[in-house]
TITI-861729 format. One record per residue: residue number from 1; residue in three letters; chain; x, z, y of N, C-alpha, C in turn. Coordinates in Angstrom, 3 decimals, padded with zeros to 6 digits, always signed. Layout:
BEGIN
SITE  tido  kolgu  vodren       npx       npz       npy      capx      capz      capy       cpx       cpz       cpy
SITE   NUM    ALA       A         X         Z         Y         X         Z         Y         X         Z         Y
...
//
This chain:
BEGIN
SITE  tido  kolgu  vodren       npx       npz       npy      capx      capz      capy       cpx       cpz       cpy
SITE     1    UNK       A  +001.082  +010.458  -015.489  +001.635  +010.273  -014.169  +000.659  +010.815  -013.134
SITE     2    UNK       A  +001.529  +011.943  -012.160  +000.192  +012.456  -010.911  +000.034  +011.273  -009.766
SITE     3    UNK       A  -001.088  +010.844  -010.029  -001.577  +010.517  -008.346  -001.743  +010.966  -007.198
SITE     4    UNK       A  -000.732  +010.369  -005.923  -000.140  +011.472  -005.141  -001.503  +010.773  -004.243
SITE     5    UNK       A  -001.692  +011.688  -003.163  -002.232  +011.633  -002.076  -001.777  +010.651  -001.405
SITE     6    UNK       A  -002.017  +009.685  -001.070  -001.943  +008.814  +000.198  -002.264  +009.263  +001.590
SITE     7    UNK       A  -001.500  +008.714  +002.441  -001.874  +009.003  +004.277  -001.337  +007.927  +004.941
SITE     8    UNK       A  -001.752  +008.139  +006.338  -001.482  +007.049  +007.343  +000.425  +006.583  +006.769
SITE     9    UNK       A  +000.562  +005.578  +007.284  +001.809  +005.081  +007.524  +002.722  +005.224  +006.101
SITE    10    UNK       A  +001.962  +005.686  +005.162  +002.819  +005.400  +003.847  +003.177  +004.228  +003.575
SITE    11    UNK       A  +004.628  +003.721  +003.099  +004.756  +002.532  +002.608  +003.934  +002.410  +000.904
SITE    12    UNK       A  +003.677  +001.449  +000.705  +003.055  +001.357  -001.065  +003.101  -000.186  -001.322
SITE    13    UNK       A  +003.318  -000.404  -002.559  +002.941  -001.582  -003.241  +001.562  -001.811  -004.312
SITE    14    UNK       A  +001.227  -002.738  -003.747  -000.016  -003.031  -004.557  +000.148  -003.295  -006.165
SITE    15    UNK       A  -000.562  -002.941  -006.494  -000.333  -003.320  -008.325  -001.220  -004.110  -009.033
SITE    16    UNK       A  -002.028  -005.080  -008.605  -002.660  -006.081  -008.824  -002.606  -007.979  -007.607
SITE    17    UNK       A  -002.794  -008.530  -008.313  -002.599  -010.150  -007.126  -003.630  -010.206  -006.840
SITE    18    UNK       A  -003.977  -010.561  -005.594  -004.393  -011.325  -004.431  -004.548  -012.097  -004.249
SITE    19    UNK       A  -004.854  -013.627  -004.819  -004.288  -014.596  -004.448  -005.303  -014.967  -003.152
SITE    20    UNK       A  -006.059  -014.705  -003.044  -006.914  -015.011  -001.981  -006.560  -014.262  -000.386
SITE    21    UNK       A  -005.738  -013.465  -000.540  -005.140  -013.070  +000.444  -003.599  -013.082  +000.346
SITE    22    UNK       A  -003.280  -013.990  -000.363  -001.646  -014.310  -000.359  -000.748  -013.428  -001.151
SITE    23    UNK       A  -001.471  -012.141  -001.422  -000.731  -010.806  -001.914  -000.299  -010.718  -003.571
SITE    24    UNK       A  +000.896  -010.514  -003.839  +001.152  -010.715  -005.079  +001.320  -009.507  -005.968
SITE    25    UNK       A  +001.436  -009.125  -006.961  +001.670  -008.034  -007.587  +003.352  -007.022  -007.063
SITE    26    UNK       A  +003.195  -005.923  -006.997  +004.196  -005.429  -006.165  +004.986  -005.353  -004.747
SITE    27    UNK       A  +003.904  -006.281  -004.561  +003.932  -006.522  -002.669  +004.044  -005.522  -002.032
SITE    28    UNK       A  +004.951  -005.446  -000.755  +005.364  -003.871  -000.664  +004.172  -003.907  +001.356
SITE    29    UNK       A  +003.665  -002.988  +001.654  +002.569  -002.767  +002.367  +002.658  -001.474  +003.352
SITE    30    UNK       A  +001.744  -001.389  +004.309  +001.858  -000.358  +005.110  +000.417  -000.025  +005.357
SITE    31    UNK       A  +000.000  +001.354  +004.702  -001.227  +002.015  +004.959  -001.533  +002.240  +006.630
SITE    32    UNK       A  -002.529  +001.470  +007.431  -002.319  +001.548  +008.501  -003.763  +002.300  +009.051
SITE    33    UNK       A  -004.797  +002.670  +008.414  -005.969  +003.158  +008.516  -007.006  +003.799  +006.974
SITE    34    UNK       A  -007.037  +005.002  +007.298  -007.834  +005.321  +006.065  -009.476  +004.979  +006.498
SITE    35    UNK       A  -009.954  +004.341  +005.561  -011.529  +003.950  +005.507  -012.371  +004.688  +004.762
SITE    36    UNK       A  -011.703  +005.365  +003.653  -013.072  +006.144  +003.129  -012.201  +006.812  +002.123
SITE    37    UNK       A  -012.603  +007.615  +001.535  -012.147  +008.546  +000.451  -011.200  +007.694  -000.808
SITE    38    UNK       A  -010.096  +007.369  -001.151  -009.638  +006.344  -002.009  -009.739  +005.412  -001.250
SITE    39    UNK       A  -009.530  +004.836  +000.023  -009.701  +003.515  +000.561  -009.099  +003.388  +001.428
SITE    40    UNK       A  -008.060  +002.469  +001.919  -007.122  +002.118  +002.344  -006.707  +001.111  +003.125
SITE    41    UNK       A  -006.684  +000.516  +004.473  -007.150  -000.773  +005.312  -005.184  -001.013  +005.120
SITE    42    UNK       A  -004.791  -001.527  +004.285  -002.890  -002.243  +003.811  -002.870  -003.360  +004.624
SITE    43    UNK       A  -001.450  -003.149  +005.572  -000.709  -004.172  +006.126  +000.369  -004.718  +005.755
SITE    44    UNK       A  -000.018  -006.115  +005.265  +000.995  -006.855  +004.287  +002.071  -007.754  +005.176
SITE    45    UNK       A  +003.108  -007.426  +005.231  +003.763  -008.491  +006.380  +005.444  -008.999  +005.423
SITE    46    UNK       A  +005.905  -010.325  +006.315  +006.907  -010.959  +006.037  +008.165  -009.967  +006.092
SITE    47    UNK       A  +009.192  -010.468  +005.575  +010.467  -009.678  +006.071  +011.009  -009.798  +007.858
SITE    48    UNK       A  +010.095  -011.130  +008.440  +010.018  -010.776  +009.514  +008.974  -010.191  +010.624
SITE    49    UNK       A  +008.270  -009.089  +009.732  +007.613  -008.451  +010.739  +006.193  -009.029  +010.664
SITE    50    UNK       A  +005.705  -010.223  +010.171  +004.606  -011.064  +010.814  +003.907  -010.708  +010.205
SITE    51    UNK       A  +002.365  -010.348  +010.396  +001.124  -009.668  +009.507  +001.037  -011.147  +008.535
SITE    52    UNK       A  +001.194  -010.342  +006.936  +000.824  -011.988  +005.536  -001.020  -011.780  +006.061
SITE    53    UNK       A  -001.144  -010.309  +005.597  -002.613  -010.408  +005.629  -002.938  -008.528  +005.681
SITE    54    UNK       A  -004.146  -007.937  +006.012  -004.241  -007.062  +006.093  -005.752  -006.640  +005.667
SITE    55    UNK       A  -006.028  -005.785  +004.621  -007.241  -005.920  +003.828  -007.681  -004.294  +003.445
SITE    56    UNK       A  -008.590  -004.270  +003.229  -008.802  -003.243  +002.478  -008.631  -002.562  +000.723
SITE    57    UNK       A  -007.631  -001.476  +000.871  -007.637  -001.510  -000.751  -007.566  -000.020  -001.476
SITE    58    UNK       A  -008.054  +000.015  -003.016  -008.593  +001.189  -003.200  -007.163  +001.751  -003.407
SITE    59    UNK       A  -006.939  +003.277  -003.906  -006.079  +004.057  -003.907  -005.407  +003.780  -005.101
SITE    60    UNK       A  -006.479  +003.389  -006.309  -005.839  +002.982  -007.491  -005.086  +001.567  -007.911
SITE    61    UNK       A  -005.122  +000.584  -006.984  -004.606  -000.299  -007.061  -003.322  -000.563  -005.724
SITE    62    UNK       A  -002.820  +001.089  -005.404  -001.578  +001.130  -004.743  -000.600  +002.210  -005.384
SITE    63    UNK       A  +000.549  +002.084  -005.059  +001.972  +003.164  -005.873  +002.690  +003.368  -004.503
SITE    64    UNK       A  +002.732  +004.499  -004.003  +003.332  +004.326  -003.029  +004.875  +004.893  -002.854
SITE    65    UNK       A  +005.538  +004.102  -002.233  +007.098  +004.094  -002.881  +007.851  +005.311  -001.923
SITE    66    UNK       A  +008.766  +005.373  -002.529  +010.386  +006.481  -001.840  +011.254  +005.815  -001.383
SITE    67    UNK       A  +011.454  +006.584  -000.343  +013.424  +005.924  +000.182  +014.333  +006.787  -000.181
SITE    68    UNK       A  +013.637  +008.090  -000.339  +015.011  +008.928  -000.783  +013.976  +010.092  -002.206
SITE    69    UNK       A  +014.859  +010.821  -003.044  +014.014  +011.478  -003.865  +013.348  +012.640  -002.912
SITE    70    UNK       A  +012.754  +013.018  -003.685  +011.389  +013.742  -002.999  +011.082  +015.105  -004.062
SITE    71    UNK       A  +011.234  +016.583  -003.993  +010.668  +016.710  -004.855  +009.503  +018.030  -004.505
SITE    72    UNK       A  +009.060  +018.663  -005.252  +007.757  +019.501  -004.865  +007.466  +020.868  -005.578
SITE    73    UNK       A  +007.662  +021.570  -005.637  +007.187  +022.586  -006.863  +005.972  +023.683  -006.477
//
């Protein structure tokens, strides 16, 4: 499987729990600041909008999802 590039404002889900920051496996997130090479400052919020928690996380422990297919050649 290729590991795509991440950028600002990608949606992604995390692929490991959190419990210390509320975040559960597949939690769906919003890349809101890149911090370093593979590093990722994720905004975790309710279905209404409200920040759960917002943390820093590496590239490998995010999948970042589609709304529509996508493809590339």
């Amino acid at each position: 499987m290729k590991k795509e590039d991440l950028k600002l404002l990608d949606t992604v889900a995390v692929l490991k729990d959190v419990p210390e920051k509320k975040v559960v496996f597949g939690q769906v997130g919003t890349i809101v600041e890149k911090l370093a090479d593979g590093v990722f400052e994720v905004e975790f919020a309710d279905k209404f909008g409200e920040t759960i928690a917002e943390f820093a996380v590496s590239q490998q422990d995010l999948m970042r999802l589609h709304y529509e297919m996508e493809f590339t050649e």
